[in-house]
C-alpha positions as CSV (number, residue, x, y, z in Angstrom):
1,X,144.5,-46.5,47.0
2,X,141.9,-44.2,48.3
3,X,139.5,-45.4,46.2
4,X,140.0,-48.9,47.0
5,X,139.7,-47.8,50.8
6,X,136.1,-46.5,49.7
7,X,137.1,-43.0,50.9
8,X,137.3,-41.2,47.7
9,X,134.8,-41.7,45.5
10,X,134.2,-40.6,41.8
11,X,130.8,-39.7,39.9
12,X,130.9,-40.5,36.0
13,X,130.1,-38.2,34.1
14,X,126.6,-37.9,32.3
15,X,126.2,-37.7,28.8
16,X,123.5,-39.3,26.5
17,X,125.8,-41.3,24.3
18,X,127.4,-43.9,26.3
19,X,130.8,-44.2,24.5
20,X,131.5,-40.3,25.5
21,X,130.8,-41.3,29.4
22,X,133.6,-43.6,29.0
23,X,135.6,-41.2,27.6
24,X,134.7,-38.0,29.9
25,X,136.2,-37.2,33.1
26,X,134.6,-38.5,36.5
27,X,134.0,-35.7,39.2
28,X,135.9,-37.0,42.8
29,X,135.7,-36.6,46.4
30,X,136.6,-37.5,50.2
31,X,133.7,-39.4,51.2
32,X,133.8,-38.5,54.9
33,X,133.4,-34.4,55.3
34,X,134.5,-34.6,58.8
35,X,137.7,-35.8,57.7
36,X,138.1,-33.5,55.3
37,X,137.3,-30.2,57.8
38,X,139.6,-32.0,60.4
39,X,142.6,-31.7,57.2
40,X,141.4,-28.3,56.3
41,X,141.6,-27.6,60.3
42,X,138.0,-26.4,60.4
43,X,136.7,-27.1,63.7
44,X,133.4,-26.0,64.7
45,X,130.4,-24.5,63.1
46,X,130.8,-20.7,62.6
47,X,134.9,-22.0,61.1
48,X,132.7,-24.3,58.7
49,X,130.0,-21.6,57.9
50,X,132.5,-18.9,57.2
51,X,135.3,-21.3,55.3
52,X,135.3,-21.1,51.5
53,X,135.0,-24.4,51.2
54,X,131.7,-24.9,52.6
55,X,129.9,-24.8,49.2
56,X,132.0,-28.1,48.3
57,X,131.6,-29.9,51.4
58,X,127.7,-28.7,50.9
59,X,127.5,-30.7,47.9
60,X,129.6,-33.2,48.8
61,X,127.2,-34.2,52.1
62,X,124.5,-34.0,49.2
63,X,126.2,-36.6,47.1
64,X,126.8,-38.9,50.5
65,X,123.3,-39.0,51.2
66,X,122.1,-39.9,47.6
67,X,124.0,-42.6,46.8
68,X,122.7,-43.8,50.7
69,X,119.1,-43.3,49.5
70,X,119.8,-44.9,46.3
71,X,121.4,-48.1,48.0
72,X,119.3,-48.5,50.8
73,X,116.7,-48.5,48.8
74,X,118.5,-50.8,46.2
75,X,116.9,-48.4,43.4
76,X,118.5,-49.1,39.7
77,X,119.8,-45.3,39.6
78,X,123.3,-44.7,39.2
79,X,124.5,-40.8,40.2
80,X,126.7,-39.0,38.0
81,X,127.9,-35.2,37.0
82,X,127.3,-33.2,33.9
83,X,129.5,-30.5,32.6
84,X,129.6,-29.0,28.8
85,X,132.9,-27.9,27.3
86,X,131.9,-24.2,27.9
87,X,131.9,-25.0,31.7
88,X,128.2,-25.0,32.2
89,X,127.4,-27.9,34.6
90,X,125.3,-29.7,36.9
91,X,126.4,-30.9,40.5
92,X,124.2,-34.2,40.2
93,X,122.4,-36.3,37.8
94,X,120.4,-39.2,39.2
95,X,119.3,-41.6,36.2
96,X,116.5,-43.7,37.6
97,X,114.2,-46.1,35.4
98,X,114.5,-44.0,31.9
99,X,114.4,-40.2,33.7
100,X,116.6,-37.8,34.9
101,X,117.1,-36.0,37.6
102,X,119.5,-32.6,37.9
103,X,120.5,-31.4,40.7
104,X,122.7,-28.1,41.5
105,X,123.6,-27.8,45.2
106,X,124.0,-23.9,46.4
107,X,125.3,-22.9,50.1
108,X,122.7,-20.0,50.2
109,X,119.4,-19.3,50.4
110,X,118.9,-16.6,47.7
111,X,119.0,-18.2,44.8
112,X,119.8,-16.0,41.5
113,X,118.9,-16.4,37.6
114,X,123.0,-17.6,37.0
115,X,122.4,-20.6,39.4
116,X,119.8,-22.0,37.3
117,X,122.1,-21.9,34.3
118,X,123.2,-25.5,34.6
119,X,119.5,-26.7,35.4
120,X,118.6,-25.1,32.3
121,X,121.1,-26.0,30.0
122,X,120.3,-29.9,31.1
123,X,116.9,-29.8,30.2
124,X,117.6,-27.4,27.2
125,X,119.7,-30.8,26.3
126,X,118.0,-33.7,27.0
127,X,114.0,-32.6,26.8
128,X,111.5,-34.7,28.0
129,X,113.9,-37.1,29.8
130,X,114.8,-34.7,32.4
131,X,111.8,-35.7,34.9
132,X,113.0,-33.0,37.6
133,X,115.5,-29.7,38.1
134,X,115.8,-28.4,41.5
135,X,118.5,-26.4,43.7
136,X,119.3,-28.0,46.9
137,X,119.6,-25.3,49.6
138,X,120.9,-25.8,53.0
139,X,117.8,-24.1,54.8
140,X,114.4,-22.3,53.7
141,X,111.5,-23.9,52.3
142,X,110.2,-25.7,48.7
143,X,109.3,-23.3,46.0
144,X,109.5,-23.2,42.3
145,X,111.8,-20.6,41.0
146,X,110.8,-20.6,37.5
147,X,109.1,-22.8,35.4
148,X,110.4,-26.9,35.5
149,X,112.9,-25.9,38.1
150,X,112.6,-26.0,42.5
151,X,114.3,-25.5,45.4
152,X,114.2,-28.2,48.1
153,X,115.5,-27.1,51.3
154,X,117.8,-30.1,53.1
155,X,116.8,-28.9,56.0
156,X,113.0,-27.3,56.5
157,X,112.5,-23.9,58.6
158,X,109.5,-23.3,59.5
């Protein structure tokens, strides 16, 4: 029932052949954050900040605002997850017109070598499709952090 009241919402999963998408696993969440901090009683900023939950609701604001990009826009891109059976996995996957874009979103600014593991393992997979890897970060600036994969701030310091 709570998908039907368009609060929880699921992201296939990604995978190049399309019989094992049906197959796989979505990844689901509470569309409305708010709601899920006023459950969680979190109830201001420095509860949020501090709450070790703050990474999921992170990427779950990050999710929110794609798919209203993607819709607003009425682009033909479809999000989704990607995970391997060794656990390895990215956060989001936009597939738009033929390319791919993988996404990890991080609550931190210092970004380390394991966080791109994911990222890497995408594009290890699926080559030349992959059209960008980036971490999402809450604050900071752009930057590459090695070679094919950025970090986009959400929000821009300057």
């Amino acid at each position: 029932w709570l998908g039907d009241s368009l609060i929880w919402r699921e992201h296939p999963p990604f995978h190049g052949n399309m019989i094992k998408r049906v197959s796989k696993h979505p990844k689901g969440f509470l569309f409305d954050t708010g709601l899920c901090c006023h459950l969680l009683h979190i109830h201001g900023r420095r509860a949020l900040e501090s709450h070790p939950i703050v990474g999921n609701l992170f990427e779950t604001a990050i999710r929110i605002e794609f798919e209203a990009v993607i819709g607003a826009a009425l682009l033909p891109a479809r999000c989704y997850h990607w995970r391997t059976p060794y656990g390895i996995e990215v956060d989001i996957v936009v597939e738009h017109e033929g390319g791919l874009y993988a996404f990890e979103c991080k609550w931190s600014t210092s970004v380390g070598k394991d966080d791109l593991r994911g990222l890497r393992g995408f594009r290890n997979r699926y080559g030349k499709a992959v059209a960008l890897c980036a971490v999402i970060v809450p604050y900071g600036r752009p930057m590459l952090l090695e070679e094919g994969i950025y970090q986009i701030p959400w929000f821009v310091r300057t």
